[in-house]
matplotlib code that plots the C-alpha trace (Angstrom):
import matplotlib.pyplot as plt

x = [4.6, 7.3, 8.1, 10.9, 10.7, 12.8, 11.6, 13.7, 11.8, 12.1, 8.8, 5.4, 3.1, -0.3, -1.2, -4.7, -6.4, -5.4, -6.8, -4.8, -6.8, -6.1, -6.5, -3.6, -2.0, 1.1, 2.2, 6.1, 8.5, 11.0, 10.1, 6.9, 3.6, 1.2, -2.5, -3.3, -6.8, -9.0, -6.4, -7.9, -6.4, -9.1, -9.2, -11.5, -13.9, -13.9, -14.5, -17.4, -18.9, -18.5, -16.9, -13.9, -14.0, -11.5, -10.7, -9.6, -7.1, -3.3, -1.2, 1.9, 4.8, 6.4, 10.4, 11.7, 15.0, 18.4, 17.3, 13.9, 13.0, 11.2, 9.3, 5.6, 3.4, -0.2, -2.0, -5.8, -5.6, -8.3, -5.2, -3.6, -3.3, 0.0, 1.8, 4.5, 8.1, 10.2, 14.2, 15.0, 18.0, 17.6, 15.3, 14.4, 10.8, 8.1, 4.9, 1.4, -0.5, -4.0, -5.4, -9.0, -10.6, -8.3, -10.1, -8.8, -11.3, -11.7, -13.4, -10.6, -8.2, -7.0, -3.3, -1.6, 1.4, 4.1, 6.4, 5.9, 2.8, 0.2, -2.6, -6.1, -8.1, -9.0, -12.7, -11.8, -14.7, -13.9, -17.2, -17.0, -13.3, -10.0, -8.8, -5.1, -4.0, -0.4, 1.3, 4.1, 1.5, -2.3, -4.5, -8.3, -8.2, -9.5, -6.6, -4.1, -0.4, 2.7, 3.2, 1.5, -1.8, -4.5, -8.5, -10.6, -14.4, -14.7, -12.0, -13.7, -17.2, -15.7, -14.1, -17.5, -18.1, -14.6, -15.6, -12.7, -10.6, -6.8, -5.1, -1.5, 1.0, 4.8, 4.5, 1.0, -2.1, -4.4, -8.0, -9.2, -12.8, -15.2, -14.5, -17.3, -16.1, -18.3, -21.4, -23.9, -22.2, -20.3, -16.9, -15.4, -12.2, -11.1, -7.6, -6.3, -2.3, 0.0]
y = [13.5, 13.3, 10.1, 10.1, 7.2, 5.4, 3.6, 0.5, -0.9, 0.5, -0.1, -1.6, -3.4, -4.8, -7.6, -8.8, -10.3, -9.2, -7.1, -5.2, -4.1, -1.9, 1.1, 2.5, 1.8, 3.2, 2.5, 4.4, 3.2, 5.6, 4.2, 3.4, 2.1, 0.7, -1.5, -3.6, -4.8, -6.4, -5.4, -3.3, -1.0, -1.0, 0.7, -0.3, 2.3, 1.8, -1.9, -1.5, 1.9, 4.4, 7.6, 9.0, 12.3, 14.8, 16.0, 12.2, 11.9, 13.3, 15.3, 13.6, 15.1, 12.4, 13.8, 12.4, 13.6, 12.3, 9.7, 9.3, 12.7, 12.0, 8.6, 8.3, 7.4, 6.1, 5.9, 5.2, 5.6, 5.9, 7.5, 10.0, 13.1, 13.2, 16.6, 15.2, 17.3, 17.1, 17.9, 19.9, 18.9, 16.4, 13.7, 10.8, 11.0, 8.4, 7.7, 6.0, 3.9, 2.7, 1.0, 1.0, -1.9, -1.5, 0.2, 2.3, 2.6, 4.6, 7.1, 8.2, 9.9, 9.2, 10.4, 10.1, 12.4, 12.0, 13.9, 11.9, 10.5, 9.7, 8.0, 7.4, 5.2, 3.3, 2.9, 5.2, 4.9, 7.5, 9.4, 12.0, 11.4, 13.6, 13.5, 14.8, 14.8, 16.2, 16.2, 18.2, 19.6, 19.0, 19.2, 19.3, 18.2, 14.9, 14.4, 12.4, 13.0, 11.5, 13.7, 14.8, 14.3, 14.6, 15.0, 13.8, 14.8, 10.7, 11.6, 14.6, 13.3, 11.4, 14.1, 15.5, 12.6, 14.0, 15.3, 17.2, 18.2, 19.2, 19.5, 20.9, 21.1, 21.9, 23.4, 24.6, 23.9, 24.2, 24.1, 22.7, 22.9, 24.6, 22.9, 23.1, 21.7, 21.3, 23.0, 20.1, 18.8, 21.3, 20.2, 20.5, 22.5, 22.9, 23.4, 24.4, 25.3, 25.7]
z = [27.8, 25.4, 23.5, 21.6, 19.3, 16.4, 14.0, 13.1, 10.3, 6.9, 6.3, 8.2, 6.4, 8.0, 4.9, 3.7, 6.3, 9.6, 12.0, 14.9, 17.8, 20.9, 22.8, 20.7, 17.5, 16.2, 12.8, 12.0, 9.3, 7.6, 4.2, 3.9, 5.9, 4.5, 4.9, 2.6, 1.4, 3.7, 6.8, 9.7, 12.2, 15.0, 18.5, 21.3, 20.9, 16.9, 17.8, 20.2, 18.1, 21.1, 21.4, 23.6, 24.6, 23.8, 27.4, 27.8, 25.4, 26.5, 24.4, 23.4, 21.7, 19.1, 18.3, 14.9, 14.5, 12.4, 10.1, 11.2, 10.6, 7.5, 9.2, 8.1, 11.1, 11.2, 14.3, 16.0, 19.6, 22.5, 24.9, 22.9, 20.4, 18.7, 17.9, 15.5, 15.7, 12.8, 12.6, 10.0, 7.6, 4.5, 5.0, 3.9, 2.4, 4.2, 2.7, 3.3, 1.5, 2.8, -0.1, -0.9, 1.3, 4.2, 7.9, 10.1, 13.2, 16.1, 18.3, 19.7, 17.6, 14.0, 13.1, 9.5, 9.1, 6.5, 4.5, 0.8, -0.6, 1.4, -0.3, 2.4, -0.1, 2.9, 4.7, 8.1, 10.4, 12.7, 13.6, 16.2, 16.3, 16.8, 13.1, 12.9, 9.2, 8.2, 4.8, 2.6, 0.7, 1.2, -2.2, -2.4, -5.8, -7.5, -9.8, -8.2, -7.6, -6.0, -3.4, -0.2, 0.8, -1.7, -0.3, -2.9, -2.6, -1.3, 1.5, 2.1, 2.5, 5.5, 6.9, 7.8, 10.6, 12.6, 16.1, 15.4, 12.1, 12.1, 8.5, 8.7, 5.6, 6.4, 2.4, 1.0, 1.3, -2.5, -3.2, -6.7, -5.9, -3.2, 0.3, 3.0, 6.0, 9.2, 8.1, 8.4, 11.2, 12.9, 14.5, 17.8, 16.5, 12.9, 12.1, 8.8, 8.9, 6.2]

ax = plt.figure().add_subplot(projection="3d")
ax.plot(x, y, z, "-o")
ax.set_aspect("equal")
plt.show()
């Protein structure tokens, strides 16, 4: 399957308060997406407390070329694993922000990709799922900075409930501490790509 999707909002914002729930949900915005406190991104099996297998969710190729070749895109999804395909060329820089008190929820597959700032500060309840993480540059590192994705050891406890773990940086990848990953529970697949 190949989608090949524009994103016509400059930003998405999911405000305090509401709740979005399906079997997938896509959040792309060239600018930036972002959940605020007390909103909640919630697929069906993150709602009820189940899991989805792997073999059950389909490989889907998202294209961003042109002027959405920089688009930031968070997704929870009981259907489908996204492999994100960038254009190469100048681009404008999205970014995320999941403030602290915001859920993402699934047991499908979680998805957060962009090329600017990503900040995951919120509660992701995503035990035995696909996790697909992508960034500029990924830091394990608990000073914070304004670019890429940074994995504090907060972020990193949670990481430990993924079924699966895929962390991929277009730049570098940089450890300012010891990482275990998947030792006390031992994922699926791990993935580390820079």
């Amino acid at each position: 399957h190949v989608r090949d999707d524009r994103p016509d909002a400059a930003g998405v914002r999911v405000a305090e308060g509401v709740s979005l729930g399906a079997e997938e949900i896509v959040l792309l915005a060239n600018d930036t997406v972002e959940l605020a406190a007390g909103a909640t991104v919630a697929t069906t099996s993150g709602s009820r407390g189940s899991t989805v297998d792997r073999d059950d969710l389909t490989d889907l190729k998202l294209n961003l070329a042109g002027n959405d070749a920089g688009a930031a895109i968070v997704a929870v999804s009981d259907r489908s694993l996204f492999d994100i395909e960038r254009a190469a060329g100048d681009l404008e820089v999205g970014s995320i922000a999941a403030t602290a008190g915001s859920a993402l929820v699934t047991g499908g597959a979680l998805h957060v990709n962009a090329p600017g700032e990503i900040a995951l500060d919120s509660d992701i309840r995503a035990r035995g799922a696909v996790w697909q993480l992508g960034a500029s540059t990924v830091r394990f590192d608990e000073a914070v900075h304004d670019d890429g994705l940074t994995i504090n050891s907060g972020l990193l406890a949670r990481m430990q409930e993924a079924g699966s773990l895929s962390i991929t940086s277009s730049d570098a990848m940089e450890f300012s501490y010891a990482v275990s990953l998947g030792t006390a529970n031992p994922f699926d697949e791990l993935t580390l790509a820079a």
